[in-house]
FIPARO-52878 format. One record per residue (C-alpha): residue in three letters; z, x, y. Coordinates in steps of 0.001 Angstrom, whole numbers, padded with zeros to 6 digits, always signed. Last residue first. Layout:
# residues N
ALAZXY/...
//
This chain:
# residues 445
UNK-018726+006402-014573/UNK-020307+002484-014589/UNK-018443+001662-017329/UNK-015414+002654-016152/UNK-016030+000261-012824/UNK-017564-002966-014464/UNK-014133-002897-016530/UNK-011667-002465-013269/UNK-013680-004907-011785/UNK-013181-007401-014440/UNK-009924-007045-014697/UNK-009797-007712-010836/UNK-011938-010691-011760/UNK-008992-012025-014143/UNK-006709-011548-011246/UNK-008251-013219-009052/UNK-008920-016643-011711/UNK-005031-016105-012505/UNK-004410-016279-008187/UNK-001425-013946-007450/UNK+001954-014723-005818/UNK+004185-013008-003602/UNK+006568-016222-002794/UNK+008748-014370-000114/UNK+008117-010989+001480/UNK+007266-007872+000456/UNK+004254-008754-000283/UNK+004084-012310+000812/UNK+002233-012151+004120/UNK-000875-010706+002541/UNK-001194-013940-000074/UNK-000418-015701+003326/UNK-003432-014190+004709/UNK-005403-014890+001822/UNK-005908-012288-001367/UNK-008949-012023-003373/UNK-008289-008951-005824/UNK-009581-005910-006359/UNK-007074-003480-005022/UNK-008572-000373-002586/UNK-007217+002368-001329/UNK-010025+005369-001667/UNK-009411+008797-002302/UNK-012402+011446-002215/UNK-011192+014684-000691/UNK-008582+015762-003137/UNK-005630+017815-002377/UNK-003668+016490+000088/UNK-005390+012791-000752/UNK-003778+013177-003810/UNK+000056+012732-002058/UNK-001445+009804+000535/UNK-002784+008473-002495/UNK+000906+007326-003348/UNK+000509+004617-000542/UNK+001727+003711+002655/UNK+000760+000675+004570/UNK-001908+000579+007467/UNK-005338+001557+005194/UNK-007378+002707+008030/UNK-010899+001049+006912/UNK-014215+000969+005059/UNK-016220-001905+004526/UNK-017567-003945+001463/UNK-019177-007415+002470/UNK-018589-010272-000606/UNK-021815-011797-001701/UNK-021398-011060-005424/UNK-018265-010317-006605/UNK-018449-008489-009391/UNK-021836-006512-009514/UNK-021896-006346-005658/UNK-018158-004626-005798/UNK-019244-002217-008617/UNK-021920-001043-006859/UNK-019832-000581-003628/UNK-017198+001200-005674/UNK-019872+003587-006867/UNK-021310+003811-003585/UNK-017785+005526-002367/UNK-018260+007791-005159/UNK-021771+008579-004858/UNK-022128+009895-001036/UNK-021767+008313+002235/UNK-018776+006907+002608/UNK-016812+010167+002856/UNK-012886+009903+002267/UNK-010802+010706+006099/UNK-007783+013115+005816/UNK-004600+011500+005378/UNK-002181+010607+008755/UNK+001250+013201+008997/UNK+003483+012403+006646/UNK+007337+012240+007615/UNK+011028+012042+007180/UNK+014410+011456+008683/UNK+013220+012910+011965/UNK+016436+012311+014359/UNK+016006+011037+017904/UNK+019554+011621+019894/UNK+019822+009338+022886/UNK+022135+010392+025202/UNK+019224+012522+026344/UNK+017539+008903+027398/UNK+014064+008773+027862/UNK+013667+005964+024980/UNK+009393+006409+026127/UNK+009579+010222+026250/UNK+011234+010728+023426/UNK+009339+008605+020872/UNK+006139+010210+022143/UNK+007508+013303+021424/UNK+008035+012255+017771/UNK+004768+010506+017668/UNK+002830+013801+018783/UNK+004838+015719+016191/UNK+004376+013413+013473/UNK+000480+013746+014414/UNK-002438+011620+015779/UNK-006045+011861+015159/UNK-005274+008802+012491/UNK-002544+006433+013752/UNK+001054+006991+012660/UNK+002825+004318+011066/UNK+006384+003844+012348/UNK+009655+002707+010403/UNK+012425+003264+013314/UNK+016529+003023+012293/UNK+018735+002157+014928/UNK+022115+003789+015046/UNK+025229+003167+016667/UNK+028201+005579+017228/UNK+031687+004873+018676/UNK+031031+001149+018212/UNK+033986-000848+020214/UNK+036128-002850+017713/UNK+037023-005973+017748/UNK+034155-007464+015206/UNK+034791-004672+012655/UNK+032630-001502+011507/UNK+031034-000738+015244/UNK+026995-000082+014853/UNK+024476-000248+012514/UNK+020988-001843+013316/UNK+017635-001152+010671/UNK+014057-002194+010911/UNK+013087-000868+014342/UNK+009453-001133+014063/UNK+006896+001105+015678/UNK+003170+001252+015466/UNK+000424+003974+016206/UNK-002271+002211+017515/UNK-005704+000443+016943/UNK-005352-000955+013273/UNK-002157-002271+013689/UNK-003076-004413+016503/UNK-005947-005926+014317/UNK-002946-007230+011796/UNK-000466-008292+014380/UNK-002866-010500+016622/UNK-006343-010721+018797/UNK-004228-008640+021754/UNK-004200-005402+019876/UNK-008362-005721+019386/UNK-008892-005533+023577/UNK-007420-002240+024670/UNK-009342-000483+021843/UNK-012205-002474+021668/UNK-012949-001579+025495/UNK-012179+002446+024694/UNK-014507+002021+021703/UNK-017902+000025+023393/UNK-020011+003147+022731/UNK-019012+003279+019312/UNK-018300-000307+018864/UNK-022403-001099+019637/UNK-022925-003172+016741/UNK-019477-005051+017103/UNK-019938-006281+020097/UNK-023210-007604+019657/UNK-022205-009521+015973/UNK-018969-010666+018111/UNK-020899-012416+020339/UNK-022013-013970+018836/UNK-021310-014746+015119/UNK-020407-011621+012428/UNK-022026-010551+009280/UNK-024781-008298+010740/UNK-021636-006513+012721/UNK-019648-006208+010023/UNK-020745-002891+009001/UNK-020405-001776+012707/UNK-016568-002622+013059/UNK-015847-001078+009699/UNK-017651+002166+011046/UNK-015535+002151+014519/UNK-012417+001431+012155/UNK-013290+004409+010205/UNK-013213+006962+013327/UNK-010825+005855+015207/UNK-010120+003204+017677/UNK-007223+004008+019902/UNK-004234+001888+021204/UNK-001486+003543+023342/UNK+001704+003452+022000/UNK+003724+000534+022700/UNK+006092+000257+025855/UNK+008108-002755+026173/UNK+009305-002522+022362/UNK+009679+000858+022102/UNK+012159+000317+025668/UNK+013469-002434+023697/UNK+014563-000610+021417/UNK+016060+002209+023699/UNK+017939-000364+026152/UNK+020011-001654+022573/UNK+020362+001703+021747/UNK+021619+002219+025144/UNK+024088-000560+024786/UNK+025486+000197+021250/UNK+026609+003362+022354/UNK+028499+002239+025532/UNK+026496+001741+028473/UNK+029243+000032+030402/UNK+033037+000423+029266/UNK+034646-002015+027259/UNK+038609-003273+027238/UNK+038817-006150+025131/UNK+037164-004917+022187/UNK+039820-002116+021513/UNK+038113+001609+021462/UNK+034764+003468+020903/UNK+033967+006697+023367/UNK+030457+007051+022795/UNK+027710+007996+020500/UNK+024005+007073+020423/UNK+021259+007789+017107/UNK+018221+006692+017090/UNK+017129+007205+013821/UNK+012808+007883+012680/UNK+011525+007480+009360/UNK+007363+008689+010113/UNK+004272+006999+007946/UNK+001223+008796+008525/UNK-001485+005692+008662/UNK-004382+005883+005673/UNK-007753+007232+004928/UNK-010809+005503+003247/UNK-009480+001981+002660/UNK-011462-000261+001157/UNK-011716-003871+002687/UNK-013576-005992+000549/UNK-014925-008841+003184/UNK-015634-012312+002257/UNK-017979-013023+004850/UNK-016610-015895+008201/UNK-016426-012831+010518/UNK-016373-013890+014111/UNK-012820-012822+014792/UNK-011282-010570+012131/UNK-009256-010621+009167/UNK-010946-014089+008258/UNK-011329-013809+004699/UNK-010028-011028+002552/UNK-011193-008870-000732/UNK-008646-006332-000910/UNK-007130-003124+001072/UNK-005101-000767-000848/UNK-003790+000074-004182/UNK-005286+003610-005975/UNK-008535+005051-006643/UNK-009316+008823-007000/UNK-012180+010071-007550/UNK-013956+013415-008202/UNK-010864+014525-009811/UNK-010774+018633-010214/UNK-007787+018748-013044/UNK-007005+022520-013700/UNK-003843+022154-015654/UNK-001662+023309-013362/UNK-003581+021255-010743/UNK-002689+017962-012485/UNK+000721+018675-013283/UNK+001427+019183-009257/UNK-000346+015903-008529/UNK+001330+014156-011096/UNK+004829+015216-009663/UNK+003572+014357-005898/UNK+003010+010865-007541/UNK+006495+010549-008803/UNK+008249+011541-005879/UNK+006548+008643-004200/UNK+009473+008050-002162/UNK+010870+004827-001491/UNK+008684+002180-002673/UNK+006184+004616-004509/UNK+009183+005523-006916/UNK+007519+004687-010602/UNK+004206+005992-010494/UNK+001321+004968-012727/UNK-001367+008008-012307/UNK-003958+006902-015131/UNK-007040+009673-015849/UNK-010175+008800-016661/UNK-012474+011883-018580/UNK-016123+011262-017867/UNK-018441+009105-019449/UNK-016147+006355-020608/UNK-015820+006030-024749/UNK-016425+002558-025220/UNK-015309+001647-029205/UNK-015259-002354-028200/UNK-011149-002168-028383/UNK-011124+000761-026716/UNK-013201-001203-023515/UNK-010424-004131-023938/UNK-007389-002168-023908/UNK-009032+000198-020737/UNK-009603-002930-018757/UNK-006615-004503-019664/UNK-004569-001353-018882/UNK-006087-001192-015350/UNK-005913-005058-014763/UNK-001932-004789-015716/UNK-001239-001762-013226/UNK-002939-003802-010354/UNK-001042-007010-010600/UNK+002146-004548-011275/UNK+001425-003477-007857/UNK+001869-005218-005541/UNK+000191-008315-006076/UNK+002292-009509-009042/UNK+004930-007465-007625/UNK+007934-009785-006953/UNK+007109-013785-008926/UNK+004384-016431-009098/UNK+001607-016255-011042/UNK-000601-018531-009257/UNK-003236-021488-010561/UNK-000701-024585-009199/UNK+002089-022846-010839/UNK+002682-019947-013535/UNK+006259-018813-013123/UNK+007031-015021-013702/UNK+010637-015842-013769/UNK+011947-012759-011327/UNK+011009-014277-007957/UNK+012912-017407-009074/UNK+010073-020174-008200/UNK+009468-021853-004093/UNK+011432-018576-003215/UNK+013950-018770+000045/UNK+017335-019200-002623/UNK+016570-015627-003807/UNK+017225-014280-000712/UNK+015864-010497-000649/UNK+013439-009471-003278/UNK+013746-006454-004140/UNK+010650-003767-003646/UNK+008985-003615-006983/UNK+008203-000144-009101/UNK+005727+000408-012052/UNK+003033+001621-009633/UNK-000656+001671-009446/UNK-003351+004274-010073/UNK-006629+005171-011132/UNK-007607+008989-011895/UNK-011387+009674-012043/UNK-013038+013070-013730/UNK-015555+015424-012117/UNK-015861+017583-015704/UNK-013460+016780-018341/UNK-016715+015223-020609/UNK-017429+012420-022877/UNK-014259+010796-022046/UNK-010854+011438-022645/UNK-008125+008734-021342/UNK-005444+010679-020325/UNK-001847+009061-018531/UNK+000837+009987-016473/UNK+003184+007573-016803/UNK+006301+007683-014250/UNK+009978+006965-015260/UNK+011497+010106-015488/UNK+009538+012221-013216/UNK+007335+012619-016371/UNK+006387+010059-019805/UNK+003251+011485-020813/UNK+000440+009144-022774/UNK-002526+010527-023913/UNK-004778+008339-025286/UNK-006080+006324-028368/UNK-002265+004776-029755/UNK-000917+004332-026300/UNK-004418+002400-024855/UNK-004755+000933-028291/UNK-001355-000498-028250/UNK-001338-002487-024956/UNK+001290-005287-024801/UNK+003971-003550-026884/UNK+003645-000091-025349/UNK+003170-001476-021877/UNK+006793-003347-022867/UNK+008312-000583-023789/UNK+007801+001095-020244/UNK+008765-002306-018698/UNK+011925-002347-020999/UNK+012920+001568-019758/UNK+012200+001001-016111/UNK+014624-002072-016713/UNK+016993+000009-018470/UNK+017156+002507-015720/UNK+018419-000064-013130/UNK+018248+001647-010112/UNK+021499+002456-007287/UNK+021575+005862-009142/UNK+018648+006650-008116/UNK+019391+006321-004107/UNK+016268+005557-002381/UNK+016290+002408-004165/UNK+013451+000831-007040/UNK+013934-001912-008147/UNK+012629-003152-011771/UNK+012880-006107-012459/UNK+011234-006989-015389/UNK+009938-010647-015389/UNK+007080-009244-013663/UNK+006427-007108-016568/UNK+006200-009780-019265/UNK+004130-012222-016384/UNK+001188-009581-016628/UNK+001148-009314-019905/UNK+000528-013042-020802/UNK-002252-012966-017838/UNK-003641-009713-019968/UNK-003484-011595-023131/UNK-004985-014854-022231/UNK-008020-013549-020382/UNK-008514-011048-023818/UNK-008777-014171-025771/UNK-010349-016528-023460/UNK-012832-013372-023072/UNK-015689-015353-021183/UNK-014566-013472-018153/UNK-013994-015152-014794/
//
């Protein structure tokens, strides 16, 4: 960790002022609590003066930063990013500490985002803070994308983008949230791993949608509505979609293979020839290498009759999937179809991304983070991957060709568990080395 007691103290400090701010974010604006967008705003202010006195600092989309740090030159600039925004938090009662009270316990800072993503958006601005308060002036112009819907939209982030352009902003990097330093991810692999994501899943809202006749409880007919979407769910469930290595995964597979015990090591050295085999064979090693081989489905919403004895005369089930890369929307959609085969059975696109493109890693800005990586956390394996969540890159990878997902942090598998979950938590001594990262990286531009 850093020798900075001073500077440790302050950004941990920080970090537990903005998780104590809860700010929600919902689909429906006026369901969010503006003033808590507007304290955590104030509260940046408060905890990081240099960084608002010495930069640019635009308020847009309402409650988004967007953010200019000039450096010795606009040319090939960087833009790192988080988000101001927190999923909620579900049963309060199911938390070891209030998610809300910032707790520290046991070496964690307990509480909703302190992994994702205020974790990430504190490390930034304590990099930066610190570096302005030593009179560094970064070689290249750094731009700070902080978005403030990335739960439920990432309106925000497609705002930056556009502001960007107009103003003629060619980023040679981009760097936002993503895959961390893990242990254990994958058979055979005992190396701490820092898992940067090069590309990411499409992510597709699907409904199912069924209608009948409704009526009294006590007089039902077969295969109402909420029976067939009860047959189409588990039809998704019965019938997954069919698993596929690409690209990325294949060059994760082989970057581990020097790090990996037989047989794995052998296996995963020759994954390009040995990809249809990996492909049927990683789904069944658990949830997490699954993911990475197939398009996935999860019905995450029910709706269906409004009282107990009453007959549904339309049920819905709502279907989050994450599109594999080489696939489409379109491909999943029809996909969809053919597997619920049931024209009584409406499937309705409520939104989509198709997959990103895929970020070289062979040229200077993925060695950059590789560089940085060996200078901070010494012995730890960096490989590329499919990032499987959704991200505001997704919006800059459109335009840019190098974006990378990656947060610099340790993070177990119950660490991994927790986001979104119950008891997210953060270790200080992880986060104080993601500060450091952040730090090793701008002065490395």
């Amino acid at each position: 960790m850093s020798g900075d007691m001073g500077g440790d103290d302050a950004a941990v400090e920080a970090l537990r002022a903005l998780i104590r701010i809860p700010t929600v974010s919902s689909w429906f604006r006026e369901e969010e609590d503006r003033d808590a967008f507007d304290a955590l705003l104030s509260e940046l202010a408060s905890r990081f003066p240099r960084l608002h006195a010495a930069c640019e600092v635009e308020r847009i989309a309402g409650d988004a930063l967007l953010v200019r740090w000039r450096g010795r030159t606009p040319e090939a600039p960087v833009v790192l990013m988080a988000h101001l925004d927190v999923v909620p938090v579900g049963d309060e009662s199911a938390w070891t500490h209030p998610p809300f009270a910032a707790e520290l316990d046991g070496g964690f800072v307990w509480g909703r985002g302190s992994l994702d993503c205020k974790g990430s958006l504190v490390a930034i601005c304590s990099a930066v803070e610190q570096l302005l308060a030593e009179g560094v002036v970064p070689a290249r112009d750094v731009w700070l994308s902080f978005g403030c819907n990335e739960e439920v939209s990432g309106g925000a982030a497609k705002e930056a983008v556009r502001l960007l352009r107009e103003r003629g902003v060619d980023a040679w990097v981009v760097l936002d949230e993503g895959g961390a330093i893990v242990q254990g991810a994958l058979p055979g692999v005992a190396a701490q791993t820092a898992v940067i994501g090069t590309t990411e899943k499409g992510t597709v809202d699907v409904e199912l949608v069924a209608r009948g006749d409704g009526g009294h409880a006590s007089a039902p007919k077969r295969m109402g509505a909420t029976a067939r979407i009860a047959r189409a769910v588990l039809r998704l469930e019965r019938h997954p979609f069919p698993a596929r290595l690409p690209d990325p995964t294949v060059d994760m597979l082989e970057r581990l293979a020097p790090h990996a015990s037989a047989p794995y090591s052998r296996v995963f050295a020759r994954a390009r020839r040995l990809r249809p085999l990996l492909g049927r064979v990683l789904p069944r090693l658990g949830h997490e290498p699954a993911a990475m081989a197939r398009t996935t489905t999860a019905v995450t919403q029910l709706s269906g009759s409004p009282g107990a004895n009453v007959i549904a005369a339309e049920a819905r089930a709502h279907v989050n999937m994450r599109v594999m890369v080489g696939e489409t929307v379109d491909s999943a959609l029809e996909r969809i179809r053919t597997v619920v085969r049931d024209p009584a059975v409406e499937v309705v696109l409520v939104s989509g991304d198709d997959p990103s493109p895929v970020s070289p890693t062979d040229d200077d800005a993925y060695r950059l983070l590789e560089s940085t990586l060996a200078g901070t956390f010494p012995g730890v394996v960096p490989v590329p991957y499919v990032m499987l969540a959704a991200t505001d890159a997704r919006h800059f990878h459109r335009v840019w060709p190098r974006v990378y997902r990656f947060t610099p942090f340790r993070m177990s598998a119950e660490q991994r568990g927790s986001i979104h979950g119950v008891d997210e938590r953060i270790g200080v001594g992880d986060f104080l080395d993601g500060v450091r990262w952040y730090r090793r990286l701008l002065e490395s531009l």
